[in-house]
N, C-alpha and C positions, 0 to 999 in steps of 0.2 A: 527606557522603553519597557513594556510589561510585555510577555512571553507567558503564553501557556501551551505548555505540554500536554499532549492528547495520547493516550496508552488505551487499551483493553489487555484483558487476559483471560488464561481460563488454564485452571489446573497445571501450571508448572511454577513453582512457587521459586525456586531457588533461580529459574531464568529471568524471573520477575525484578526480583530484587537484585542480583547482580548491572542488569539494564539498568533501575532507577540510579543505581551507586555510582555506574558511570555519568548520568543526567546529572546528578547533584555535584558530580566531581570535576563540572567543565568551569572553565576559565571564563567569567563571563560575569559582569557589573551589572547586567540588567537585572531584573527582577522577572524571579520563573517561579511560576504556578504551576500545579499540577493535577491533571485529571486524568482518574486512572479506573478506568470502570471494571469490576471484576465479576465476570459471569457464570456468579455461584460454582467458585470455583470449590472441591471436594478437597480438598489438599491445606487449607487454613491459608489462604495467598494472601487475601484480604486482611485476615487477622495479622499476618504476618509484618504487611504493609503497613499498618497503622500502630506496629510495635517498633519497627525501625525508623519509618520514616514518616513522623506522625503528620508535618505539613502538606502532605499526599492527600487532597480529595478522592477520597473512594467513593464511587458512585456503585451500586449494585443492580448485576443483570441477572434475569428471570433463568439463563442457562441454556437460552436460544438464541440470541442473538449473534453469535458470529461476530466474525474481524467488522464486517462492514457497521453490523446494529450496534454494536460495541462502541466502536469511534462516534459515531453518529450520535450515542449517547450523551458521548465525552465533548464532542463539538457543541451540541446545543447547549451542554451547559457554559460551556469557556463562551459561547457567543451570547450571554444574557453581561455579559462583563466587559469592560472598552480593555481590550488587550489589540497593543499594535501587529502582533504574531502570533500565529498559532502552528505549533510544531507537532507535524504528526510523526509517532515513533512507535516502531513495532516494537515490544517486550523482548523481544531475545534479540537486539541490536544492542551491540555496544559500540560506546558513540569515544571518539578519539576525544581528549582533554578540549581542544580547540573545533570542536566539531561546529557548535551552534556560532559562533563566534566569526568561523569563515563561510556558514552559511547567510549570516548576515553582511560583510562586508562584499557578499558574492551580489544580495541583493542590494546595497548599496552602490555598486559598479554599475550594476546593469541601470538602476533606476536615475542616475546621471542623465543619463542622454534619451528617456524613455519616460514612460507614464508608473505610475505604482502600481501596477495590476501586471504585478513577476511573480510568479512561483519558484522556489529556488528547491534544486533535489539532491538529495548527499547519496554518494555511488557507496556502497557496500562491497564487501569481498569475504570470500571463508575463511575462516578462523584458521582452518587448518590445511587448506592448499592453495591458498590468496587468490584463486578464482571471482571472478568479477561476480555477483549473484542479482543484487537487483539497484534501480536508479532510474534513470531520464530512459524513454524508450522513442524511436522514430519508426515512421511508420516506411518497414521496407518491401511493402509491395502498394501499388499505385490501384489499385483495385479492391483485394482484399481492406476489410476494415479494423480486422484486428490480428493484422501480422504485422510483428513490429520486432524490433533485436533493439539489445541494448545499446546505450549510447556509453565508451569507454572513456572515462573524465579525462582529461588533458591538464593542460597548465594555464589554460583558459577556460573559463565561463563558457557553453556549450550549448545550443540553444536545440529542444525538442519539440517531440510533437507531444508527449504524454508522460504518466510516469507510473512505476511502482510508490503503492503509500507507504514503503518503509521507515525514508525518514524525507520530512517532505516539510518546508517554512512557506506558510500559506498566509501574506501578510489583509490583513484588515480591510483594504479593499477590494482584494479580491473575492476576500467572503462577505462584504457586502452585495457584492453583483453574482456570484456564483451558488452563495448560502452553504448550505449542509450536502454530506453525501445524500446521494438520491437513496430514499427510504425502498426503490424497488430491489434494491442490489443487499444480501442478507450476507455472502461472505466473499468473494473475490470480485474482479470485474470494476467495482464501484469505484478505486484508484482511479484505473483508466478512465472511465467515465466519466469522472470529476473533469481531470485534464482535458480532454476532448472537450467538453463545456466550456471549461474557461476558455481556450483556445478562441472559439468560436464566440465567448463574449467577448474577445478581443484582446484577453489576456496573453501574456505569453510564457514560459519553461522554460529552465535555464539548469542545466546542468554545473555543479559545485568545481571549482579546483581541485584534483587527486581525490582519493578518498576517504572518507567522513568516520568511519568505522567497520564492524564486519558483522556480519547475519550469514549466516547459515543456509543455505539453500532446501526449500522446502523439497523433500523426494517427492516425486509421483511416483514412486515404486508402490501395487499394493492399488496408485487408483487407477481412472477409467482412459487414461493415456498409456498403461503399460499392457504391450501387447502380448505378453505371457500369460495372461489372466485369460479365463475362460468368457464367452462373450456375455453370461449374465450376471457374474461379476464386474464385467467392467460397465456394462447399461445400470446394474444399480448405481454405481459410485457417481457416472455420469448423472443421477436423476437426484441425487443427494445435492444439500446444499452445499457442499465441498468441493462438487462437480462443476457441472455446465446445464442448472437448472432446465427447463424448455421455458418458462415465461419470462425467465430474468433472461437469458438469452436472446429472447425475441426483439424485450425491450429496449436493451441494447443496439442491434442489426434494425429494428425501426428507427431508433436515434441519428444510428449513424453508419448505418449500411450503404443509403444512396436509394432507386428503383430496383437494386438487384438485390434487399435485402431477404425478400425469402428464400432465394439461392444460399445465400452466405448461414444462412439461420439452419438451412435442412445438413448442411455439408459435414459439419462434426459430426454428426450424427448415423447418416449415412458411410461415415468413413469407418466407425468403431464398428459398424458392422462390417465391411466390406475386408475390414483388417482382420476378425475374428473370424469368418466365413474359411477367407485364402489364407488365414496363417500366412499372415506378410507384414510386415513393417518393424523398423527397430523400437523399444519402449523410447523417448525421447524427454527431453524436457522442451515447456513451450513457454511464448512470452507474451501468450493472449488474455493471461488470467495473474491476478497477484501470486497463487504459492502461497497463501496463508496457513500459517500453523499451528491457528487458535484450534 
């Protein structure tokens, strides 16, 4: 089977290549490609990349694209080529020896008794306090459309509603009926999005056996969820593309909000005020957006 690897980055050079070292250093007879978009990164990543690991497609980004533009770049290219999977991997993941290996026999199991249109998601944890951080997410409120908690992997295959894109095997039919991340989503969200789509084309998510490797959990400390921040600090970060845009938001809560999506759509919104007003609420972490740390 042919496998291609789908990366972006941007200015962390030594997270970069540590990541591929693990990708090149997995236990695995198939044949893996790689696409690795660097978003004019200032730090030589790029150069760097193509001194170490010369078989590394470097595709180069303008320095605005983001996690979403980034991958998106990396997908169209790996989709002009027949590869049976396409593995999406965040840069500062590092992937267990057997990582890809049990992500594939995870979608081998599943695809048994089922259609090929599985997405299989490998769970991650912290480097440094084994904390679960990102994978398969279910949706744990029956109303809201983007509350969702993680799915904690088992010793079984795990079936979700969505997922974080950290590390994510996205097999060839899937991306025939689903295609590319949606070009509205410039840096988080677009994960989710994908999943919700496939979902609804019919597809289904499957959470990995145990876990795949470890990532780092992106801090919101600093952005527009931490309620220490004065409230026009935190409405900037929220109006940034690192936030909770207002039109990729929309698009979003139109997708898959339901009739009650302009409710859902004004709520963040009105909350970063209402918390900044009263000086009330803990800084928190959430599970409505990826935590990108491009």
């Amino acid at each position: 089977m042919r496998i291609a690897a789908l990366l972006t980055c941007y200015n962390r050079k030594a997270t970069t290549l540590a990541s591929l070292a693990r990708l090149f250093g997995q236990d695995l007879t198939d044949e893996l490609s790689v696409f690795l978009v660097d978003d004019s990164s200032p730090d030589g990543t790029a150069e760097a990349v193509r001194v170490q690991f010369p078989q590394v497609r470097v595709l180069q980004g303008d320095g605005n694209l983001f996690w979403c533009g980034g991958m998106r770049l990396a997908f169209a290219a790996a989709l002009k080529e027949d590869y049976a999977f396409y593995l999406w991997l965040n840069d500062d993941t590092a992937l267990e020896r057997d990582a890809i290996a049990r992500l594939l026999a995870t979608h081998q199991s599943i695809t048994r008794d089922s259609s090929d249109c599985v997405i299989v998601v490998g769970s991650t944890r912290d480097p440094k306090t084994g904390v679960h951080t990102y994978g398969g997410l279910v949706r744990s409120s029956r109303v809201h459309p983007m509350k969702y908690r993680l799915v904690e992997p088992g010793s079984e295959p795990l079936r979700c509603d969505t997922m974080h894109g950290n590390c994510v095997l996205v097999p060839r039919s899937v991306a025939a009926l689903v295609h590319n991340l949606s070009p509205e989503f410039q840096h988080s969200v677009g994960d989710i999005d994908y999943g919700v789509r496939a979902c609804k084309a019919g597809c289904s998510i499957w959470v990995t056996p145990g876990y795949i490797g470890t990532c780092a959990w992106n801090d919101v400390s600093g952005g527009f969820s931490d309620t220490r921040l004065p409230l026009r600090s935190r409405w900037r970060h929220m109006m940034g593309a690192k936030g909770l845009p207002p039109g990729e938001h929309m698009t979003y809560m139109r997708r898959h909000g339901g009739r009650m999506w302009p409710v859902f759509w004004v709520l963040p919104y009105m909350k970063v005020i209402f918390e900044s007003l009263f000086s009330i609420g803990p800084s928190r972490r959430s599970h409505s957006g990826s935590g990108r740390g491009l």
